[in-house]
N, C-alpha and C positions, 0 to 999 in steps of 0.2 A: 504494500500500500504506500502511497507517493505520502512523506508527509511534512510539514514545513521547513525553507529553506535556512542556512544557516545566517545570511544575510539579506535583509529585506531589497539589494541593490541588484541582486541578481536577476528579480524579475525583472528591473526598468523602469521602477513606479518609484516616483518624486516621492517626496515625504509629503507636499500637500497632498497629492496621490493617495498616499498608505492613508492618511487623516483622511482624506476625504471619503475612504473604504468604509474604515471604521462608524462616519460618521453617516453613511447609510444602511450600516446594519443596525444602529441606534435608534434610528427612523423609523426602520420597516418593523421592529421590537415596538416603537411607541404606537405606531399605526395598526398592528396587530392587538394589542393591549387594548387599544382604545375602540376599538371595533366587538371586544369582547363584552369592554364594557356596555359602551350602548345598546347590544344585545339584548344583554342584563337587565337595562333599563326599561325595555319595553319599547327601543325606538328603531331597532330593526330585527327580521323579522329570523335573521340568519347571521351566522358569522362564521367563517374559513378561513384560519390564521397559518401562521409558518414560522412561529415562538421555535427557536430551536434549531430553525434551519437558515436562518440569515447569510452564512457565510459559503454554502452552497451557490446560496440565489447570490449575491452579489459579486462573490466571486466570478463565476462563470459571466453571468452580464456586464462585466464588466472587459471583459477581453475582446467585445463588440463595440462597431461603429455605431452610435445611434441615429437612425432616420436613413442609414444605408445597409446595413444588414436585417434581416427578415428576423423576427421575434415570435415563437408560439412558447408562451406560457401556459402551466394549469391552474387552479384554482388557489391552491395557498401560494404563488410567487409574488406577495407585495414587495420583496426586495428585489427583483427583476424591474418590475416596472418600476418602480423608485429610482434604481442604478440606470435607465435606460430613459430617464427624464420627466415621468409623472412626477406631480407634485401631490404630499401628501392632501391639497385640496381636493385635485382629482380625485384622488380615493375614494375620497369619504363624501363626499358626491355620488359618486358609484357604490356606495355602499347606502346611501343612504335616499338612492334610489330617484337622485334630481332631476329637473328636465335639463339643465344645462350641464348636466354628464357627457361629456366625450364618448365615452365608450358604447353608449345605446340611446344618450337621452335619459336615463330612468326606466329604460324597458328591457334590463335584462336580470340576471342574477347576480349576486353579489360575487366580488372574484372575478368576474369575465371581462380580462381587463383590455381592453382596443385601444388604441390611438393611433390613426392615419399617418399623421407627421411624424411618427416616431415607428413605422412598422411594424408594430405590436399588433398582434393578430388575435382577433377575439376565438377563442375555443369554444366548444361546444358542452355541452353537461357529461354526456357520456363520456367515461375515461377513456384516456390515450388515440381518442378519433383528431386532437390536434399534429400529430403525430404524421400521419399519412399527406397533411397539409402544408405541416413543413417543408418535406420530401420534395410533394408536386411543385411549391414555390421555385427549391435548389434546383431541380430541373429545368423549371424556365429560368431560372436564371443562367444556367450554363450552356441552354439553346439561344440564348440572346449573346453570351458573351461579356456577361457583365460581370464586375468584382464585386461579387454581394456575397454573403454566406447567409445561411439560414440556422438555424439556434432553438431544439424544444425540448421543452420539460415535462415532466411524467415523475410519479410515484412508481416504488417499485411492484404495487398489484397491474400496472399498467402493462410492466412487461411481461403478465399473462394473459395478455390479450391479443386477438388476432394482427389487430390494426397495427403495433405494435413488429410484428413480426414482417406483415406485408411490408410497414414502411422499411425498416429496416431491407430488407432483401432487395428491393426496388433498388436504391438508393446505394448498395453495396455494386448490383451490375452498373448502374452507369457511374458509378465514382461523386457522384453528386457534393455537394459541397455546402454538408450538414453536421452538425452537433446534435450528436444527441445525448439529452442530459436527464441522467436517471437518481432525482433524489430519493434517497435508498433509505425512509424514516422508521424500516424493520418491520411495516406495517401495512397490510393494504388494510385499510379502515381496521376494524379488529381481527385481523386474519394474521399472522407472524408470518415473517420471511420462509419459514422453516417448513410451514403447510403451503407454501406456493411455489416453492421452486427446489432443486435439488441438487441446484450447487449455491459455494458461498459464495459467491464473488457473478454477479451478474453481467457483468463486462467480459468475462468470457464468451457467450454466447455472439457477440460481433465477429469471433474466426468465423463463426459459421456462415457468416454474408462478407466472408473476405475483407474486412474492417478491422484496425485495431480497436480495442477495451482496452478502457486502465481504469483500477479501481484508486480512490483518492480516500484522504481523512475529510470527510465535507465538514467538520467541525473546524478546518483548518484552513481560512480564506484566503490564505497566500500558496498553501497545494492547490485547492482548487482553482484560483486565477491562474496558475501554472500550468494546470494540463489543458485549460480550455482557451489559452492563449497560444499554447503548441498545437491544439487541435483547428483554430481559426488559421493560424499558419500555412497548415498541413491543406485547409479546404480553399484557401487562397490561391496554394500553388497548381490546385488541379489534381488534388492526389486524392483525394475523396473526403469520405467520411472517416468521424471518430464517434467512439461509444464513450459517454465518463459516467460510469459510478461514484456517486457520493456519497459515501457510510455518515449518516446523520441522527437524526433523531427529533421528533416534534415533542417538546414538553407540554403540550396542552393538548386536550381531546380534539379527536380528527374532527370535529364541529363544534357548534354550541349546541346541537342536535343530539351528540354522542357522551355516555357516559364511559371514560375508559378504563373507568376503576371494575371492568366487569373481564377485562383480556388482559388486563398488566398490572403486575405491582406495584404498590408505592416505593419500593426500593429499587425497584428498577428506573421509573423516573429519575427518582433523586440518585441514582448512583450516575446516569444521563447528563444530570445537570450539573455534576461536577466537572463536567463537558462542555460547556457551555461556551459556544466560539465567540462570544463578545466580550467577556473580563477574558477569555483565552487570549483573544488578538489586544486586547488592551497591553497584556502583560507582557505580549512580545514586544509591543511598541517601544514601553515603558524599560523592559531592558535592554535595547536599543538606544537610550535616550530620544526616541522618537517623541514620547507623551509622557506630561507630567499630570500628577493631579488636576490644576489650574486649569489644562488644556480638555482635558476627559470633562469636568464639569462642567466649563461652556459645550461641550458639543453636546453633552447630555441636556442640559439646558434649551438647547437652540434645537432639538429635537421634539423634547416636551412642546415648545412655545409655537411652533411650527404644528403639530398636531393639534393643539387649540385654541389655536387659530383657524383653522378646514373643518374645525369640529362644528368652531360659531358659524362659519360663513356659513357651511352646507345645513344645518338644521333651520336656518332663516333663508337659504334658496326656495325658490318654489317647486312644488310637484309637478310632474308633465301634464302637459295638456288635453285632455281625457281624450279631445280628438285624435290625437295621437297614438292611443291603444292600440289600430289596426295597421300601423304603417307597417309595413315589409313584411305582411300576413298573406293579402292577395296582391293579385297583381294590379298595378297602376296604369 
């Protein structure tokens, strides 16, 4: 398993850079929280957070061009689209279900996150159906001839599933010039890794569509920016695809829906969260002298302030326009 390097300079990334990592996994932790919370409140109606896997998602989204390479995320990736230039307003707009939401207007589910000018591709409910749409994306992009790469995310119950497999195969014969990115949180909903699959390491399964696999520490945002920065390399140059697995872990139930105190134990959480890749990449920083207390506080701070702020704005937005219920139902 690939796992953090010995100095932060090896990958390329500036110290605003590394700070700037950090301070969107801060984000997508406050924007997560605060989604759970309103839940709670009674002011939406659903919540699908990614507590736990932050440095998966921003890792890997961050070794992409934004608004030039193709983006299909799944449901818990608020730190994808944060790293790739949503603002925690947007969000919580889309969460909160506004008409002036980017990603539907207010007319879709919470999670399904789009934006045009930023290539983010809204997904579908059913798992791993964004999967096959990445694919066809890297396709036409390499019949046009353009430097674009395409980048999707999936849980690992996804990669029991067909869609999963076709895209993958597809995408292995023509060399296509795609990521695929398997956050691996041990879990398909309350199913264990251990009843869905029969090996360990799910990155193997890409020899079989002639693709490399690498299995990564996803807890570890400077392995994961590593292998999905050699992997965008790699689909730049015309050599195809890469598979990454990212051994993670979600600290909070796969919904506000889900109780997960009924498939896992308390001690396995908390043994998880002594894992925990946000105080983990603080501490790398920090003995680096990259980050001091001082600097960790404002960002944490400008995090917070920044979330409620999207919290006021979007609950004083308005609702969509009833007449609007039927757009993109029938045809026009």
């Amino acid at each position: 398993m690939v796992s953090v390097r010995e100095s932060p300079t090896e990958l390329g990334l500036s110290n605003d850079q590394l700070l700037d990592v950090l301070y969107k996994m801060m984000l997508s932790r406050a924007v997560g929280q605060r989604e759970r919370m309103l839940n709670r409140m009674g002011k939406a109606p659903f919540a699908v957070t990614g507590e736990g896997q932050e440095a998966t998602q921003v890792g890997t989204a961050y070794a992409l061009v934004s608004g030039k390479d193709w983006a299909f995320p799944y449901y818990r990736d608020i730190g994808v689209a944060l790293t790739l230039g949503q603002t925690a307003r947007d969000l919580m707009l889309e969460f909160l279900a506004r008409g002036e939401n980017v990603s539907s207007g207010g007319r879709n589910m919470p999670s399904h996150f789009s934006d045009p000018k930023l290539r983010i591709v809204s997904g579908s409910a059913p798992v791993a159906t964004q999967m096959p749409h990445a694919v066809g994306t890297a396709f036409a992009s390499k019949l046009r001839g353009l430097d674009e790469v395409s980048m999707t995310w999936f849980g690992d119950g996804a990669t029991s599933k067909g869609d999963c497999h076709e895209a993958m195969n597809f995408a292995g014969i023509h060399k296509l010039p795609v990521i695929f990115v398997c956050e691996n949180n041990q879990y398909a909903i309350s199913v264990h890794w251990t009843k869905q699959m029969a090996v360990e390491n799910v990155a193997v399964r890409a020899q079989g569509y002639g693709f490399p696999g690498v299995t990564v520490d996803g807890n570890d945002v400077l392995a994961v920016y590593g292998a999905a920065r050699e992997a965008v390399e790699r689909a730049r140059r015309g050599d195809g695809p890469t598979f990454i697995e990212a051994k993670t872990y979600r600290l909070v139930p796969h919904t506000s829906d889900d109780d997960d105190r009924r498939y896992r134990s308390r001690e396995e959480v908390e043994e998880w969260s002594e894992k925990d890749p946000i105080p983990r990449f603080q501490a790398y920083l920090e003995g680096h002298g990259l980050l001091d207390e001082k600097t960790r506080d404002e960002l944490a701070k400008k995090a917070a302030q920044a979330v409620d702020a999207a919290t006021e704005y979007a609950e004083k937005a308005p609702l969509p326009d009833p007449e609007t219920a039927l757009g993109h139902v029938f045809a026009e």
